[in-house]
PADRENKOL-168138 format. One record per atom (N, C-alpha, C): residue in three letters; x, z, y; residue number from 1; atom name. Coordinates in steps of 0.1 Angstrom, whole numbers, plus 5000, padded with zeros to 4 digits. Layout:
BEGIN
> residuo px pz py num atomo
> ALA X Z Y NUM CA
...
! end
This chain:
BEGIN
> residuo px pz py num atomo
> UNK 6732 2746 1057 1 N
> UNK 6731 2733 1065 1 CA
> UNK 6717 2731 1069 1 C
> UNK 6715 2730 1083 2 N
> UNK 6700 2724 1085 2 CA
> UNK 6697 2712 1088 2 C
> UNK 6683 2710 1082 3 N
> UNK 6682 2698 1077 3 CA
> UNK 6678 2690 1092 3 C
> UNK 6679 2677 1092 4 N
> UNK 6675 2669 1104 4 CA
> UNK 6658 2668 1106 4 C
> UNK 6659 2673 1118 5 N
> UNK 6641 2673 1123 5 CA
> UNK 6634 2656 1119 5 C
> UNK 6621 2656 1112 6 N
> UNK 6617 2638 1110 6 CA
> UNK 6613 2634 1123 6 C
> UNK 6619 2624 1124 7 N
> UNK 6615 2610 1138 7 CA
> UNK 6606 2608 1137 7 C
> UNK 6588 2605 1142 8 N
> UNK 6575 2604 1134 8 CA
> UNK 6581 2586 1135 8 C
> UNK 6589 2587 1147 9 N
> UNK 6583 2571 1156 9 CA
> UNK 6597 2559 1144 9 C
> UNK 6608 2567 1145 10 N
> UNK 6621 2556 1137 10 CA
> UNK 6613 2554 1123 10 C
> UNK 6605 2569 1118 11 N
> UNK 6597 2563 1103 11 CA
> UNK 6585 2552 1105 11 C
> UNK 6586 2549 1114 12 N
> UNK 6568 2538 1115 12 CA
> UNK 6577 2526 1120 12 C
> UNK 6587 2528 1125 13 N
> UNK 6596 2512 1128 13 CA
> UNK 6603 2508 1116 13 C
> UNK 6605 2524 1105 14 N
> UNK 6612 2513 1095 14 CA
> UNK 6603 2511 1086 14 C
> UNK 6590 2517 1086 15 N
> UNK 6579 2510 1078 15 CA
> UNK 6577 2496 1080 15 C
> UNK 6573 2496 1094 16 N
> UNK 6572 2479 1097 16 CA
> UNK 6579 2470 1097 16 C
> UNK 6595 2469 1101 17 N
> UNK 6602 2462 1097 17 CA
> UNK 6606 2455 1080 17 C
> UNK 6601 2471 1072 18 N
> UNK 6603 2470 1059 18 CA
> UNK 6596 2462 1053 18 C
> UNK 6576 2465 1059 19 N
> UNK 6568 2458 1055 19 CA
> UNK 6561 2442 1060 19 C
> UNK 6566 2437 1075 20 N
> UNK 6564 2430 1078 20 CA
> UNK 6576 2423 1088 20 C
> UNK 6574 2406 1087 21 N
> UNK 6586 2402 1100 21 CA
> UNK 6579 2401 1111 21 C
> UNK 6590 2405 1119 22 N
> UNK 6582 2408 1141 22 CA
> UNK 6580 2391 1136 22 C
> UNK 6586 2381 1137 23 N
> UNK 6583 2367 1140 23 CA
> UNK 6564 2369 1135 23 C
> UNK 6565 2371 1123 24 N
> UNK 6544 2374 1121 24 CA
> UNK 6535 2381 1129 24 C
> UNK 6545 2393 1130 25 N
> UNK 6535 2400 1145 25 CA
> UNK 6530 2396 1151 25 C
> UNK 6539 2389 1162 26 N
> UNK 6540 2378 1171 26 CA
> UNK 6529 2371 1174 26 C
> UNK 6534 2362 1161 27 N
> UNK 6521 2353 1157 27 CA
> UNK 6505 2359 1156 27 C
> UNK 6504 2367 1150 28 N
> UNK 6492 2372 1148 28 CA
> UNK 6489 2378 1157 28 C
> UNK 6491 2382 1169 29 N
> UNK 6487 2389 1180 29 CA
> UNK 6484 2376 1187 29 C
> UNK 6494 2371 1192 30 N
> UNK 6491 2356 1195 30 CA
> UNK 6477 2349 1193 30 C
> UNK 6474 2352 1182 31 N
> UNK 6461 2344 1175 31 CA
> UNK 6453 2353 1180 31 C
> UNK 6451 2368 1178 32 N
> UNK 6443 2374 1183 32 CA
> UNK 6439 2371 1195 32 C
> UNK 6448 2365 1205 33 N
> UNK 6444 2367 1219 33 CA
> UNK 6441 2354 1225 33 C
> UNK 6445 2344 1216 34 N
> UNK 6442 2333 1217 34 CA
> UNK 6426 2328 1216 34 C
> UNK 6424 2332 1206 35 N
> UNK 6408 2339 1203 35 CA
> UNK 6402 2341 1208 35 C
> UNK 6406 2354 1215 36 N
> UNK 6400 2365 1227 36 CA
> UNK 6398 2354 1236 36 C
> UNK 6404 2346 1243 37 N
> UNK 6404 2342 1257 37 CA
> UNK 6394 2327 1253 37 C
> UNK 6393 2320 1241 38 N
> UNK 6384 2314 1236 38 CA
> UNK 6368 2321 1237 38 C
> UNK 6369 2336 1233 39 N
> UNK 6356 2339 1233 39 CA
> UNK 6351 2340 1248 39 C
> UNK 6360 2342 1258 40 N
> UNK 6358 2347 1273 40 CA
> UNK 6356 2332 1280 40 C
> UNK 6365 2328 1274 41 N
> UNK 6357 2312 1279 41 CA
> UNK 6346 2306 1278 41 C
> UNK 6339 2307 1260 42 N
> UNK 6327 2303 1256 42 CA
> UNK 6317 2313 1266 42 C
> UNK 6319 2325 1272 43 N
> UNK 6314 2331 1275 43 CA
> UNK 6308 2331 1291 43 C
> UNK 6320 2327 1298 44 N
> UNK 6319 2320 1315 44 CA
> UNK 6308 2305 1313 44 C
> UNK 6311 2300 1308 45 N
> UNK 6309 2284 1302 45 CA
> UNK 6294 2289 1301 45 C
> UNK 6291 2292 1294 46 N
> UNK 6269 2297 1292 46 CA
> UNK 6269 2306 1309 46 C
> UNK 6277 2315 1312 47 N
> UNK 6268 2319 1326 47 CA
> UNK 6271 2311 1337 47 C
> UNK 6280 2302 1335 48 N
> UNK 6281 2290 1346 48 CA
> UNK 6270 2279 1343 48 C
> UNK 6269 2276 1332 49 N
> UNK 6257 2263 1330 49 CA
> UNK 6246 2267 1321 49 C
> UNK 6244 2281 1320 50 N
> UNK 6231 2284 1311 50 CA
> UNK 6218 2282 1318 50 C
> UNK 6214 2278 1308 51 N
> UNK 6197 2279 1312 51 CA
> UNK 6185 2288 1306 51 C
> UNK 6178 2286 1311 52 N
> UNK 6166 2296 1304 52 CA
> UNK 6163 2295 1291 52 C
> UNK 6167 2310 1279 53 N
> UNK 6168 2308 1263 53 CA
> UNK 6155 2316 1261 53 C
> UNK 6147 2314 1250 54 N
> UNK 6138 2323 1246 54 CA
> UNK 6139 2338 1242 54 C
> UNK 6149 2339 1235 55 N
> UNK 6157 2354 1234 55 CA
> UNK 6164 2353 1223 55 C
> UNK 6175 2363 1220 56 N
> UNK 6185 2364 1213 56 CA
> UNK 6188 2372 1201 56 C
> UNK 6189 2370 1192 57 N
> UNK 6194 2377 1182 57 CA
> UNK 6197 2391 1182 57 C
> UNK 6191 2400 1188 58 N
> UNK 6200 2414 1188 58 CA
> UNK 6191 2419 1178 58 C
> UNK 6206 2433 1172 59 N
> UNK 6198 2439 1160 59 CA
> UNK 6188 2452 1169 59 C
> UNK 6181 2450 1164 60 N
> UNK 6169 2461 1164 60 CA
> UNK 6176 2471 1166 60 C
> UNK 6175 2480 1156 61 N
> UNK 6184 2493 1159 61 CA
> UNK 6195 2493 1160 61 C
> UNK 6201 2485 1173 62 N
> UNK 6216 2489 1178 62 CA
> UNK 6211 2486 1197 62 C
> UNK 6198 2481 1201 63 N
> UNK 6194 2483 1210 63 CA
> UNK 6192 2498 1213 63 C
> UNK 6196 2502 1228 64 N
> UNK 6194 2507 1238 64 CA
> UNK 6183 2512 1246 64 C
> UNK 6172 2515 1244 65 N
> UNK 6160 2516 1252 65 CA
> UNK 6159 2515 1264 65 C
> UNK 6170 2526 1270 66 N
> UNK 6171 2526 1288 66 CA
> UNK 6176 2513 1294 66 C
> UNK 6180 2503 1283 67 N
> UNK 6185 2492 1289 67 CA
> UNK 6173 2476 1290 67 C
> UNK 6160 2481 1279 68 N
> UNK 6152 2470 1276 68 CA
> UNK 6144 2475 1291 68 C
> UNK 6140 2459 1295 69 N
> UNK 6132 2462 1308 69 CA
> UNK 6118 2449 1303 69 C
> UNK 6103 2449 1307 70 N
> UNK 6097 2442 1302 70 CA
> UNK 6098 2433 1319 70 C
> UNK 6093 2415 1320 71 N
> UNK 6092 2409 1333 71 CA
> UNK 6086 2411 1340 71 C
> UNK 6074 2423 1337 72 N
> UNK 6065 2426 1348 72 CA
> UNK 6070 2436 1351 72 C
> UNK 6077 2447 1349 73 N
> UNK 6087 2458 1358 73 CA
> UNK 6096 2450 1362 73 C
> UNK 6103 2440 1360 74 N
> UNK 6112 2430 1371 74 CA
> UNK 6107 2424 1379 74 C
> UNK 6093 2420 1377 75 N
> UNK 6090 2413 1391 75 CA
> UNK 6089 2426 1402 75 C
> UNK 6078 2435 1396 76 N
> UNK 6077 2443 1410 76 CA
> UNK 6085 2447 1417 76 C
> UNK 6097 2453 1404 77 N
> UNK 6108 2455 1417 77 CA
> UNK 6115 2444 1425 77 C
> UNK 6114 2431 1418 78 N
> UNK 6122 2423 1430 78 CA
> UNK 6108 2419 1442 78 C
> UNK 6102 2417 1438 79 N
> UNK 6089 2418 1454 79 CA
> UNK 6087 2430 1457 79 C
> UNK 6091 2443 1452 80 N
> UNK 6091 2454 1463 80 CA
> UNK 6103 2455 1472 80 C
> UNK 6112 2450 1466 81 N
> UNK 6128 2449 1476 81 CA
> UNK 6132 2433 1482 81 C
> UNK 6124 2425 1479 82 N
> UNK 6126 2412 1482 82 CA
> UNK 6140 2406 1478 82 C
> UNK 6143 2404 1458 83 N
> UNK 6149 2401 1456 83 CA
> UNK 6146 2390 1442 83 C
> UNK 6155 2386 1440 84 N
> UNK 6154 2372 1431 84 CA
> UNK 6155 2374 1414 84 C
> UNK 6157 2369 1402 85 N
> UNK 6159 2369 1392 85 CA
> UNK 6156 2356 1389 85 C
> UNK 6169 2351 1387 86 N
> UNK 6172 2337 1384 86 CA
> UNK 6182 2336 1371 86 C
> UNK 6185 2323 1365 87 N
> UNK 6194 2323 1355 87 CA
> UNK 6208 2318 1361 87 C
> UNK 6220 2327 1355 88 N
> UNK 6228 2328 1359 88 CA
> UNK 6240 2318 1367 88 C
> UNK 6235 2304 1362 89 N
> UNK 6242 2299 1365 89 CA
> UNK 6240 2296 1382 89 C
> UNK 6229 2299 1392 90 N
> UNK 6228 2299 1405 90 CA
> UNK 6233 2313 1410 90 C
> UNK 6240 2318 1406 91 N
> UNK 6247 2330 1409 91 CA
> UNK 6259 2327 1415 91 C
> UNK 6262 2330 1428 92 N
> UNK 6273 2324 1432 92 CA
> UNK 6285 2336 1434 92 C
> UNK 6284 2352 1433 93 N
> UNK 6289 2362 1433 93 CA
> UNK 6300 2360 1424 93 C
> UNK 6308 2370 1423 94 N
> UNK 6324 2369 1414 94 CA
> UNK 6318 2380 1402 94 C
> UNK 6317 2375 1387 95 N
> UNK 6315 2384 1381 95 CA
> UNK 6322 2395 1377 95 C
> UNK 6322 2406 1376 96 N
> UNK 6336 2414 1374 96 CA
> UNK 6340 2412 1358 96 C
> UNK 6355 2416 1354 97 N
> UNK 6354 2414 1342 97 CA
> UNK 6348 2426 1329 97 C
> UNK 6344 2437 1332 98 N
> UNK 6334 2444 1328 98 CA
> UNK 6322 2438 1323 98 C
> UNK 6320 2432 1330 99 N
> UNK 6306 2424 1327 99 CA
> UNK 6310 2418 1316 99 C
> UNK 6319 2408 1316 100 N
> UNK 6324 2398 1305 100 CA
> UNK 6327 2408 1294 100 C
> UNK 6332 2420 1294 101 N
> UNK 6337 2431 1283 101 CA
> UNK 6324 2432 1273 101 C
> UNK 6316 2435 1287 102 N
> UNK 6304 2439 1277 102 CA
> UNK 6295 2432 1270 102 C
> UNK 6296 2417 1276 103 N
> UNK 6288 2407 1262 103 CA
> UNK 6298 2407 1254 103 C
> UNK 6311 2406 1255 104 N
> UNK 6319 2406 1240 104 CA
> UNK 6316 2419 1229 104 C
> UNK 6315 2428 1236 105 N
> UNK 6312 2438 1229 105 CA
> UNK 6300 2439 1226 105 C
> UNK 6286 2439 1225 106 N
> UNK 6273 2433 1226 106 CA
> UNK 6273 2422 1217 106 C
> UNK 6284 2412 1221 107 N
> UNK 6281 2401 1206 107 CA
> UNK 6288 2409 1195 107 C
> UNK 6299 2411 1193 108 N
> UNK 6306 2414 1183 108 CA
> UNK 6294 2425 1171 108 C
> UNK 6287 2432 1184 109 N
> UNK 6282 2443 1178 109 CA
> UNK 6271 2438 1168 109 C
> UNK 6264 2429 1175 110 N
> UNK 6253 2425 1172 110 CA
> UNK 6254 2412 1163 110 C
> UNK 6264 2403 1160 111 N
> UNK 6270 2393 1155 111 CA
> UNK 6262 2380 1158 111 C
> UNK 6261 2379 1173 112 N
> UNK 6252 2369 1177 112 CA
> UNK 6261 2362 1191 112 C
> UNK 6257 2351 1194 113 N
> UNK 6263 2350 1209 113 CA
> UNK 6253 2350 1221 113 C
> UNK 6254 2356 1227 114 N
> UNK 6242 2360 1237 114 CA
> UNK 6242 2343 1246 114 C
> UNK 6231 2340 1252 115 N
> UNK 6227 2331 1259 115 CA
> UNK 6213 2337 1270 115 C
> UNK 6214 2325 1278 116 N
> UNK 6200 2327 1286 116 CA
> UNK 6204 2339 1297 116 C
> UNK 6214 2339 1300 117 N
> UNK 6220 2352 1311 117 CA
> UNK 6207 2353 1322 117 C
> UNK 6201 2360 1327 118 N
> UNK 6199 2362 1342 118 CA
> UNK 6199 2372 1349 118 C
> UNK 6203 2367 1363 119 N
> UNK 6201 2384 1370 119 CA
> UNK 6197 2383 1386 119 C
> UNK 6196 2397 1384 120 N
> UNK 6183 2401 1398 120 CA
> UNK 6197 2406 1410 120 C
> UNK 6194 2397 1419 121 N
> UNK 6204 2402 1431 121 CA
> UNK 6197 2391 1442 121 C
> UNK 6198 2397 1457 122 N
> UNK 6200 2391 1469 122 CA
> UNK 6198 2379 1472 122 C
> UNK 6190 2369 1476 123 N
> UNK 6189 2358 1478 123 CA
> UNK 6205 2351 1482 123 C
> UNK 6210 2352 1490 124 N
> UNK 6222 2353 1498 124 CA
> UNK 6231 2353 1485 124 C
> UNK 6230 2358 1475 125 N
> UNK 6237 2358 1464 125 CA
> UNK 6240 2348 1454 125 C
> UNK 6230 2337 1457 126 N
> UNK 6224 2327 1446 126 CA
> UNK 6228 2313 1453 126 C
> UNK 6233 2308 1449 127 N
> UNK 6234 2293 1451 127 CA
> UNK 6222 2288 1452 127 C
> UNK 6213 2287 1461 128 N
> UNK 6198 2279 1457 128 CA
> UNK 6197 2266 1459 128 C
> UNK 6189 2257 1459 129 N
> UNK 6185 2243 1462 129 CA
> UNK 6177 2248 1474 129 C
> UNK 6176 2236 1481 130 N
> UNK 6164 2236 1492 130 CA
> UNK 6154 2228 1491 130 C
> UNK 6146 2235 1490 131 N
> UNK 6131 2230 1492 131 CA
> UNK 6131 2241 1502 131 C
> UNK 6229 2427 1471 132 N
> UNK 6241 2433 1472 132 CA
> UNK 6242 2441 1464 132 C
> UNK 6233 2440 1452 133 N
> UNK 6236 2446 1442 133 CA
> UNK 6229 2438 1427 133 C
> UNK 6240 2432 1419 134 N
> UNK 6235 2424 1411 134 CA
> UNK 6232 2432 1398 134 C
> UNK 6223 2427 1388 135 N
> UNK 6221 2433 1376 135 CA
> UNK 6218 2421 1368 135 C
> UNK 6231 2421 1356 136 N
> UNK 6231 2408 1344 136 CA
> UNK 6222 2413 1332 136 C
> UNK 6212 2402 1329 137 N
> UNK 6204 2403 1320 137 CA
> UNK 6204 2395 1306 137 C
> UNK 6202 2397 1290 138 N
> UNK 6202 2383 1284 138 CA
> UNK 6185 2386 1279 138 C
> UNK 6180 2377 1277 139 N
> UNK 6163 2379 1271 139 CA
> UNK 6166 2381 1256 139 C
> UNK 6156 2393 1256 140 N
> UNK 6153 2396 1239 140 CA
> UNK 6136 2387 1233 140 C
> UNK 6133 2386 1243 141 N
> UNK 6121 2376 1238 141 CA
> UNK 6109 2384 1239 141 C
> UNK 6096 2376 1239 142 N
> UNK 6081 2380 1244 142 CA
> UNK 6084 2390 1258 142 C
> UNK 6093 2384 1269 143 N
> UNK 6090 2391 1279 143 CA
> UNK 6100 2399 1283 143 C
> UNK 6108 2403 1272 144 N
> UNK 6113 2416 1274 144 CA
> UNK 6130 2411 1278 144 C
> UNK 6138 2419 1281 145 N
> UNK 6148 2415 1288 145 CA
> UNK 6160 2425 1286 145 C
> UNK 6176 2422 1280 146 N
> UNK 6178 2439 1278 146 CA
> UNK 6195 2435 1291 146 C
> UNK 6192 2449 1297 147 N
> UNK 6200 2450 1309 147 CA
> UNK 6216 2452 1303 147 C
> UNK 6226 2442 1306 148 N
> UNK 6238 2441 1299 148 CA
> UNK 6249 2453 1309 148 C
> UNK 6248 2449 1326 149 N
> UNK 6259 2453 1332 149 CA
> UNK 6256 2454 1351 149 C
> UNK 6257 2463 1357 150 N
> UNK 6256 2464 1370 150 CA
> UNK 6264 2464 1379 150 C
> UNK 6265 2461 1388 151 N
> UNK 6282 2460 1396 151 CA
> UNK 6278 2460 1414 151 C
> UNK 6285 2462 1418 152 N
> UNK 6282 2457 1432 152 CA
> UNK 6278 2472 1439 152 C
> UNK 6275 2474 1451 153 N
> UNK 6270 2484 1459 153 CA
> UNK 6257 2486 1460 153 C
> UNK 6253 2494 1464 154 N
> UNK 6238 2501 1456 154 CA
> UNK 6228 2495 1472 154 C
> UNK 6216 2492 1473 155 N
> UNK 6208 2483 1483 155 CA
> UNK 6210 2498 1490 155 C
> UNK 6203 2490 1504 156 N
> UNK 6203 2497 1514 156 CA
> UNK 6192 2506 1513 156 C
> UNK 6189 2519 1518 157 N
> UNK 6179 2526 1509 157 CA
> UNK 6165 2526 1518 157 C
> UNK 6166 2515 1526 158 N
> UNK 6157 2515 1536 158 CA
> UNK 6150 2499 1533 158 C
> UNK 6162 2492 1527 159 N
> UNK 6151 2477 1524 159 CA
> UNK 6136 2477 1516 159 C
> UNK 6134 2488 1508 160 N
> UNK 6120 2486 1509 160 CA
> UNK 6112 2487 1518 160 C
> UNK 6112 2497 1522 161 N
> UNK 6102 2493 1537 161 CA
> UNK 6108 2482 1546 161 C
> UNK 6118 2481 1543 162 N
> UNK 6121 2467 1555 162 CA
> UNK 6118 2456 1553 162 C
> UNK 6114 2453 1537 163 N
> UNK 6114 2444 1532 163 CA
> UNK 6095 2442 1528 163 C
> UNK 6092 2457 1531 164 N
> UNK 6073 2458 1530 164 CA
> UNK 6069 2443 1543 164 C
> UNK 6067 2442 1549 165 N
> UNK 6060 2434 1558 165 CA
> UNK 6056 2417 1553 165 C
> UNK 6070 2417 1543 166 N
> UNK 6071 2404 1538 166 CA
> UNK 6063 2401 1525 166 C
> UNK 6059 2415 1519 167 N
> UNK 6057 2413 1509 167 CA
> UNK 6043 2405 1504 167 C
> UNK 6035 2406 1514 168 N
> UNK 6026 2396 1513 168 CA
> UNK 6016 2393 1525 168 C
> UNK 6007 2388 1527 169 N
> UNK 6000 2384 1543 169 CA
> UNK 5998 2401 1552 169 C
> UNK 5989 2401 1536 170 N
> UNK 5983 2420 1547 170 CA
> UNK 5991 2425 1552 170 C
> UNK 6002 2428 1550 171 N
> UNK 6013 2438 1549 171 CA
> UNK 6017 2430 1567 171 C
> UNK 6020 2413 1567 172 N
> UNK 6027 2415 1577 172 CA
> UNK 6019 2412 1591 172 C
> UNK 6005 2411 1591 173 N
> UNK 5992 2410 1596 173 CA
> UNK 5996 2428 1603 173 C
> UNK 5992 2435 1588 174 N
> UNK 5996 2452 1599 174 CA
> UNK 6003 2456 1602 174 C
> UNK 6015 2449 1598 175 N
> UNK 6028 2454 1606 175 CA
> UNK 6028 2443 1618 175 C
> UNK 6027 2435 1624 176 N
> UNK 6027 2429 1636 176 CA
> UNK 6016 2439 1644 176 C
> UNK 6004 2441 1638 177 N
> UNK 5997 2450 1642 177 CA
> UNK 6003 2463 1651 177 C
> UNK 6013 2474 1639 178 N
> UNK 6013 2482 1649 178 CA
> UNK 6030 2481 1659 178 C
> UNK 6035 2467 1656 179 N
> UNK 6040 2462 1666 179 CA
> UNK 6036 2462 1682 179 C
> UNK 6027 2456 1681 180 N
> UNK 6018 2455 1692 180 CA
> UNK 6011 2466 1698 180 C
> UNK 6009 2474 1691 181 N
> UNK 6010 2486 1697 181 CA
> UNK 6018 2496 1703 181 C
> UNK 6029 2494 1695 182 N
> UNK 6039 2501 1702 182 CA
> UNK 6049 2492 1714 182 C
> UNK 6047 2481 1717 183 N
> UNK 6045 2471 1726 183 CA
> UNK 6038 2472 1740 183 C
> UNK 6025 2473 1736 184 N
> UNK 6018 2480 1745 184 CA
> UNK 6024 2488 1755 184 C
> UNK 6021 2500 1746 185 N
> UNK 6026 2515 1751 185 CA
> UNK 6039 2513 1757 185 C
> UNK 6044 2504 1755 186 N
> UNK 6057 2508 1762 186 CA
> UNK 6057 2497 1779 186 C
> UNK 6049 2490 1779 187 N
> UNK 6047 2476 1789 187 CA
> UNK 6041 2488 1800 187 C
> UNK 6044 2488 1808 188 N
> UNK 6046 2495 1824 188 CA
> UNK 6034 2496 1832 188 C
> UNK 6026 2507 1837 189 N
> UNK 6016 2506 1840 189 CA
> UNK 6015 2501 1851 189 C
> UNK 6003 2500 1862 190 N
> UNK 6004 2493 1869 190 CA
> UNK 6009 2480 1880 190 C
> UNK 6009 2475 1865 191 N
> UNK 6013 2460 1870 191 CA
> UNK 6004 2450 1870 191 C
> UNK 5994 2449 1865 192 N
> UNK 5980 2445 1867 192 CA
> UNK 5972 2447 1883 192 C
> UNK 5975 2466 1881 193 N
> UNK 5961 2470 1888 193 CA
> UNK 5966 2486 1889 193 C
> UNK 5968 2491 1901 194 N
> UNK 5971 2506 1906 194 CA
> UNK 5960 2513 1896 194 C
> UNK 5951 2511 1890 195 N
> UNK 5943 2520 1883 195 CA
> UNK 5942 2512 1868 195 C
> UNK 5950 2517 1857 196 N
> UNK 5951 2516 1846 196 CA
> UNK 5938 2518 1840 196 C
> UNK 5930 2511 1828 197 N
> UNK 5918 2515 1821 197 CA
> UNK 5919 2508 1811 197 C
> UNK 5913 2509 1802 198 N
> UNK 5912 2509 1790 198 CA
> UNK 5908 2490 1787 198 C
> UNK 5903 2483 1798 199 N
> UNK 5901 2467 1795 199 CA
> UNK 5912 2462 1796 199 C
> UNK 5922 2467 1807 200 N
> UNK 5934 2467 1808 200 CA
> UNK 5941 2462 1794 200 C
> UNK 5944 2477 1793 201 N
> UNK 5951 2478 1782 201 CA
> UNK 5947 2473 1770 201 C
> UNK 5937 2467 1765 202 N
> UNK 5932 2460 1754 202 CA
> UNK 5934 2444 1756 202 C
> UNK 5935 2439 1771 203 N
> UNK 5946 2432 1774 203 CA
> UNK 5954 2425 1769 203 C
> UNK 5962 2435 1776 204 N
> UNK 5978 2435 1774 204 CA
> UNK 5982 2436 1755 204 C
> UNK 5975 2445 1748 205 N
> UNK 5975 2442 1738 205 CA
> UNK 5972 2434 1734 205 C
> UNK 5961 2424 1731 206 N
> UNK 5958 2411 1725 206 CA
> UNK 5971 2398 1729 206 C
> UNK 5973 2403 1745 207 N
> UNK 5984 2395 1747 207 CA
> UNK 6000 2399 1739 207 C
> UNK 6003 2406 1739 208 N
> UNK 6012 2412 1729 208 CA
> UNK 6007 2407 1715 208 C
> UNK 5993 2404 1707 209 N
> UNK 5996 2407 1693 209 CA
> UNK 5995 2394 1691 209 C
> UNK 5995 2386 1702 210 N
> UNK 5991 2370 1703 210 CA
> UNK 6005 2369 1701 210 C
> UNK 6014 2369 1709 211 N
> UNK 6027 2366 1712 211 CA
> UNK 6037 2371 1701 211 C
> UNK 6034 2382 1698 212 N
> UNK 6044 2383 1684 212 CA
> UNK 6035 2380 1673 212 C
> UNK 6027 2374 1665 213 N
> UNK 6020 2368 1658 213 CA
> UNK 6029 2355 1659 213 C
> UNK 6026 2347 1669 214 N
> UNK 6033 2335 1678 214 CA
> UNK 6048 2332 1670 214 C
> UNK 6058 2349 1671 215 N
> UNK 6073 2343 1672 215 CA
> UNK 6072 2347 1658 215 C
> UNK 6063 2356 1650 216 N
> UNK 6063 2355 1635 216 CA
> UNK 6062 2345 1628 216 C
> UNK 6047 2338 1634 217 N
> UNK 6049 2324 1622 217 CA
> UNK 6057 2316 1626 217 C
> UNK 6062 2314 1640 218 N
> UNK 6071 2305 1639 218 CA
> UNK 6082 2304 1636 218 C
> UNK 6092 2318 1635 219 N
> UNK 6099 2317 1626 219 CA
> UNK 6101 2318 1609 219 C
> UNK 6085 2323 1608 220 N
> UNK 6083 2317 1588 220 CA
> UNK 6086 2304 1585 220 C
> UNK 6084 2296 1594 221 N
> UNK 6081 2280 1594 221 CA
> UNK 6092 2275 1595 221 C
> UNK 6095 2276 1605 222 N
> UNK 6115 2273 1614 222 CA
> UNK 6121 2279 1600 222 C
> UNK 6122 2287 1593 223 N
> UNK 6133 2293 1588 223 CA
> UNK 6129 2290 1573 223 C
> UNK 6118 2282 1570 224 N
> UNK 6113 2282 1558 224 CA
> UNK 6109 2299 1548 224 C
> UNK 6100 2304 1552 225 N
> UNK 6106 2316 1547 225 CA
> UNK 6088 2318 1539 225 C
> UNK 6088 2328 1528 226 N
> UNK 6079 2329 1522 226 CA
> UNK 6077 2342 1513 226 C
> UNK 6068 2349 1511 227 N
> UNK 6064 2361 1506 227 CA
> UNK 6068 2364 1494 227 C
> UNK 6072 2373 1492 228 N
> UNK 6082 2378 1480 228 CA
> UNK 6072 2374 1469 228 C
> UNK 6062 2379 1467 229 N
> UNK 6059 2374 1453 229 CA
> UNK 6061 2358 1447 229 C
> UNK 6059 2351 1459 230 N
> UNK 6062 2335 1458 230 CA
> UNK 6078 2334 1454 230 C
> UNK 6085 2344 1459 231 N
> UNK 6102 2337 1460 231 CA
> UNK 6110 2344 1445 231 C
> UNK 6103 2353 1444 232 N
> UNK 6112 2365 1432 232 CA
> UNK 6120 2363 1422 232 C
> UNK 6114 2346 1415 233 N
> UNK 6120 2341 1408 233 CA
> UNK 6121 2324 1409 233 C
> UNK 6124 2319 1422 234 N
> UNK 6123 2303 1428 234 CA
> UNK 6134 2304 1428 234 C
> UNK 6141 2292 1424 235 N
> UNK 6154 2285 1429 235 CA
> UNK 6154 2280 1440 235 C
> UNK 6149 2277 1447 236 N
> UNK 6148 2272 1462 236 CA
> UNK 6148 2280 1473 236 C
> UNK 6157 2273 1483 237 N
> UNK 6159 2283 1492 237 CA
> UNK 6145 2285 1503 237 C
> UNK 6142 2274 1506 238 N
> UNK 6130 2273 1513 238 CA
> UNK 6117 2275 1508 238 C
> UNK 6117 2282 1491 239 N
> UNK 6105 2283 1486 239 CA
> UNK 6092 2296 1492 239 C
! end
């Protein structure tokens, strides 16, 4: 007679029936998730209305290195790319729920509840007051900052230099500069004077670096606009 092959799966359903009732299961998963959606709540609730925390409880050795960043490597990079670091709740983007995974997981690990959220993205990105790639931060304190989650599409790989002119006066003094020059060169000869020379053309450039100098500041002014180091970390739109 051969014997009957063992079911792994009928022996684990009559374990559980034997040792527990589904009505408890039930329940206890229930509670589990009940929980769960409490902690994801407490969790939205601080990045919607948090404000600036001193830093947070993380254990020492369960940090990350590649993920601690100090506030002076955040500033430069948001005034090299002309971008913001603000606290989260002027964040007007959709956060994915990744992000949310990973403070649960981060707290749990750490047995702390993180606070003080902020992150570096896009002006355009932030809900600001008036006067495209985000990165969530929570402070670990004296400065330092540890990088939770990244999301979004990676900057254009050209905004730093597009973003160089703004970065502070000199920058957009010599970039109007060789505006005007290539302005120049391109403005049509003999329209002055059948014989082109050099007074000429020194000219026509002054008049050129006059005139776009002209529609520069006046759209800094018109548009409220202001040099990255001043904006990197302002809530204001017109700061």
């Amino acid at each position: 007679m051969l014997l009957k092959k063992t079911n792994i799966e009928e022996k684990l359903k009559r374990l559980k029936k034997k040792e527990t009732r589904e009505d408890d299961i039930l329940n206890e998963v229930k509670s589990i998730l009940e929980d769960d959606a409490k902690i994801e709540d407490r969790i939205l609730k601080t990045l919607d209305n948090g404000k600036s925390y001193g830093g947070n409880n993380f254990e020492f050795d369960l940090l990350e290195s590649k993920n601690i960043y100090h506030i002076d490597q955040i500033k430069k990079i948001c005034i090299d790319y002309r971008l913001r670091f603000l606290d989260s709740k002027y964040f007007k983007g959709k956060l994915p729920y990744e992000a949310i995974t990973k403070i649960k997981h981060i707290e749990k690990q750490h047995n702390t509840e993180l606070k003080g959220f902020k992150i570096i993205a896009p002006s355009k990105m932030f809900k600001l007051e008036n006067a495209d790639d985000p990165l969530l931060f929570a402070p670990i304190g004296n400065g330092y900052f540890y990088l939770i989650h990244k999301w979004g599409n990676d900057l254009n790989p050209f905004r730093k230099l597009l973003m160089w002119p703004y970065k502070n006066f000199g920058n957009l003094i010599f970039t109007t500069f060789l505006v005007s020059i290539f302005a120049t060169a391109l403005f049509p000869e003999g329209v002055f004077s059948n014989k082109p020379n050099s007074s000429q053309a020194g000219m026509i450039f002054f008049f050129m670096f006059k005139s776009i100098a002209a529609m520069v500041i006046y759209y800094g002014f018109a548009a409220g606009k202001n040099f990255n180091h001043a904006i990197w970390d302002s809530k204001y739109y017109n700061a």
